[in-house]
N, C-alpha and C positions, 0 to 999 in steps of 0.2 A: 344735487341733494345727497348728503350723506348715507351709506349703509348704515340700519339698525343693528344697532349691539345690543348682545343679553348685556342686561345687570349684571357686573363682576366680573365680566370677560376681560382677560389682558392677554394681548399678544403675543406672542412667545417670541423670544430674541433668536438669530439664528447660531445655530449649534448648542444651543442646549439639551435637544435630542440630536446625539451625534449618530444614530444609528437612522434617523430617518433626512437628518438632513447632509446627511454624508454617503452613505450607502451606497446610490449610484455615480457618486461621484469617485468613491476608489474602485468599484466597482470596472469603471471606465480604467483606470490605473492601469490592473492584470490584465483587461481586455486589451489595451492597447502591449502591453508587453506582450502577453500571449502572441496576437498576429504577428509582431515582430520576427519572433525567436520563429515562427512557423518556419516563416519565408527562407530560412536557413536551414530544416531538414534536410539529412541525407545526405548533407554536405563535409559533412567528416571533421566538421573543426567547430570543438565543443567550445573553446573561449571564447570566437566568433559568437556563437548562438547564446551566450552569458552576457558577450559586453550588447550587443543591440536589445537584451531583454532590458536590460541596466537604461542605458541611454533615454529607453520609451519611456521605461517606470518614473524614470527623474524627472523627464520633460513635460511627459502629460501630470505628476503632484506639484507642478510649481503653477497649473492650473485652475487647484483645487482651494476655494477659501478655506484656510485653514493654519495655525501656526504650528505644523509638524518638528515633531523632533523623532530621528530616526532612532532608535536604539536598541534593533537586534538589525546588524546589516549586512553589508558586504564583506564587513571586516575593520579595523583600529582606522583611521583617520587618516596614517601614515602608509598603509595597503592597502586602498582603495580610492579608486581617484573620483565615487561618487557613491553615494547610497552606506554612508560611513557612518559608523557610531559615533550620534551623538552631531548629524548633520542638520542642519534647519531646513524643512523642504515647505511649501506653499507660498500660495497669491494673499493678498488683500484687498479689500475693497474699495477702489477709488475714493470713497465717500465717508470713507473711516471707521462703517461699519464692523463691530469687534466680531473676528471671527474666533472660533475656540482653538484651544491649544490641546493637542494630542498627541498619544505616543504611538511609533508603526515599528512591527518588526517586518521585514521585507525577507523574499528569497526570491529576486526577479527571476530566476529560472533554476529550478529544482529537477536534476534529472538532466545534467548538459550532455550524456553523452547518449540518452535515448534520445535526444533530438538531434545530434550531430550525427546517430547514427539510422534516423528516422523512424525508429520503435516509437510503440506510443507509451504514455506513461506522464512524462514530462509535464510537468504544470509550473502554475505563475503565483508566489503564495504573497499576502499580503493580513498583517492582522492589525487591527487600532483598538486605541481605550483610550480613557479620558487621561491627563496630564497623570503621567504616578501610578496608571494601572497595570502594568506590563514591568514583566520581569527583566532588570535589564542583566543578560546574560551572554555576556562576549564572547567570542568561540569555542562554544561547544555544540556539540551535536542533538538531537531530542527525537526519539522515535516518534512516527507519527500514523495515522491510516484516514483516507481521505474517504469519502463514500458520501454517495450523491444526499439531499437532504430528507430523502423519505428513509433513508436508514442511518438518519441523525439518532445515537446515541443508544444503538443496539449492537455494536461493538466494543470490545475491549482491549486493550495495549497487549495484558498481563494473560488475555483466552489463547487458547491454541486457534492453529489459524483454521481448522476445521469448524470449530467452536462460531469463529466470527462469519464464515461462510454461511451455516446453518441459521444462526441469526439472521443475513443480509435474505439468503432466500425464504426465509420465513418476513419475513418486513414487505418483500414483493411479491407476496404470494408465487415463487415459483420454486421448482425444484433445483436439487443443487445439480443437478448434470446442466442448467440451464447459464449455469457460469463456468461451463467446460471450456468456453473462449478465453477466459483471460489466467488456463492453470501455465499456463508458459512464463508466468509473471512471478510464480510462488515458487521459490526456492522450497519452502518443506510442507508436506501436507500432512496434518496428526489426525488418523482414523480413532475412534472413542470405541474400547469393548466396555460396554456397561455392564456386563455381567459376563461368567463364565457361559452361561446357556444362547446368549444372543452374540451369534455369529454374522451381522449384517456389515461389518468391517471386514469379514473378509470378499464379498461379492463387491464394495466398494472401491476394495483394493486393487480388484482383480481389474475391474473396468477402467479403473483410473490407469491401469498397467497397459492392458493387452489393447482397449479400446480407443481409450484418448491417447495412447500415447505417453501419458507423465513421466518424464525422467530425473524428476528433482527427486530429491527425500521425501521417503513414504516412511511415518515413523507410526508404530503402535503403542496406544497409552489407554490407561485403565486399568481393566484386567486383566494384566499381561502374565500368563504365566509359562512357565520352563515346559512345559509340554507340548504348548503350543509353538512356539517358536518355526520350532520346522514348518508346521502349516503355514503359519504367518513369511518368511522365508520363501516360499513356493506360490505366495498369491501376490507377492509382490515388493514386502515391506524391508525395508534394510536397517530400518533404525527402531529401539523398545525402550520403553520407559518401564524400568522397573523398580521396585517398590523393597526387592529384598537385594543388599548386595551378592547372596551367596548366588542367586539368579544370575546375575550378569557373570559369574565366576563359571558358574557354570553350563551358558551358552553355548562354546568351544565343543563339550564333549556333549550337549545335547545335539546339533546340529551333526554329527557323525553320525546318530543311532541308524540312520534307512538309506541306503546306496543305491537303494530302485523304487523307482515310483511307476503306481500303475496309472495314475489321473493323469493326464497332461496339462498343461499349464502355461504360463507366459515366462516362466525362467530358464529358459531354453536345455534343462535336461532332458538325455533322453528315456522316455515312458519302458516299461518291460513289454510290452508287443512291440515297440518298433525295436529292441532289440533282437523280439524272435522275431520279426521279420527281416531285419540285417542278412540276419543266423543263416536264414531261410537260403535268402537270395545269394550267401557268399556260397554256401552249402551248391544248389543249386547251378551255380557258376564255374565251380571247381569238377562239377561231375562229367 
């Protein structure tokens, strides 16, 4: 005996939701490339760990019902000997079932030489839309920032990267020392003076100095002014965003103003006691 239908139900054909009836099906794509490229870690040969991410991504989409066309890929047709612009990739249905036609920009291994060189970082990227949705845009480059789905769409390309930080730790309710593990990854870190009175960029800077370690770019932006410099200088910061030219002109002869510091700090000069204590000890030594 038949299943009861509502009134005016009709079946939905497959791939007309391409996002539910595809999903885990590319899904499985990057996963299979992922394990791939793994098994090559630490191996020191980044082409290696490109061509088997390549190899997996082809094998497992000819899989996938689907009438794929590749068109952001490994490269023109004639430089790449799979996952090519403008390459046909997918199965179909024994039974003639129409399956949809899609478009994929692929980058089966993003990051060949943190996986060749076993750093972590390296991911498996894959993107689809319906036939005609996707920019087709042959070699060029496109900034990108990856971050898990609970901090979908609280970053920004164009924020300083303190900026996106502050957001990511606000998204998971935690603090930013709590993503002290992955500052070895950021090239430049931009401290925010919102005002001349709020000094909490400089105890930022200090820790990210003396504490964690950071030796990438520590840049000050906001309210950066000529007087502080030195201070900023001495907690850690080597690079400033400023706002007036005649400021940067005159950086040079503000950083000369003080030959002796009594604070100590993480910029390895040395303080005026351990000079008089030098003093002491050469004094001392000589008698």
């Amino acid at each position: 005996m038949p299943a009861p239908t509502k009134p005016g139900t009709v079946a939905k054909s497959f791939g007309v939701n391409i996002e539910s009836d595809l999903a885990l099906e590319l899904l499985r794509v990057v996963e299979n490339a992922a394990i791939a490229s793994a098994k090559t870690m630490g191996f020191g040969d980044r082409k290696h760990a490109d061509q088997v991410a390549t190899e997996s991504m082809r094998e497992t989409m000819d899989s996938v019902p689907m009438d794929g066309t590749i068109v952001i890929g490994e490269g023109e047709r004639d430089e790449a000997p799979m996952l090519y612009i403008g390459e046909k990739v997918g199965a179909h249905f024994p039974d003639g079932t129409p399956v949809p036609a899609i478009d994929i920009a692929v980058d089966p291994l993003e990051g060949t030489n943190l996986c060749a060189t076993g750093a972590p970082g390296a991911i498996t990227v894959l993107a689809a839309s319906e036939h005609g949705g996707l920019l087709h845009a042959p070699d060029c480059y496109m900034e990108k920032i990856v971050v898990g789905p609970s901090c979908k769409g609280v970053v920004d390309l164009d924020a300083p990267v303190d900026h996106n930080l502050r957001q990511i730790a606000k998204a998971l309710n935690r603090d930013v020392d709590d993503l002290v593990p992955y500052l070895e990854r950021l090239a430049v870190i931009a401290l925010v003076f919102p005002s001349f009175r709020d000094g909490r960029a400089y105890s930022q800077a200090r820790l990210l100095r003396e504490r964690h370690g950071y030796d990438g770019e520590l840049r000050a932006t906001g309210q950066v002014l000529r007087d502080q410099f030195v201070f900023m200088l001495r907690a850690g910061f080597d690079a400033f965003e400023v706002k007036k030219e005649s400021d940067a002109d005159a950086f040079a002869e503000t950083v000369k103003r003080y030959s002796v510091f009594y604070q100590p700090t993480g910029d390895g000069r040395v303080t005026a006691l351990n000079r008089r204590m030098q003093l002491r000890h050469s004094e001392s030594a000589g008698r």
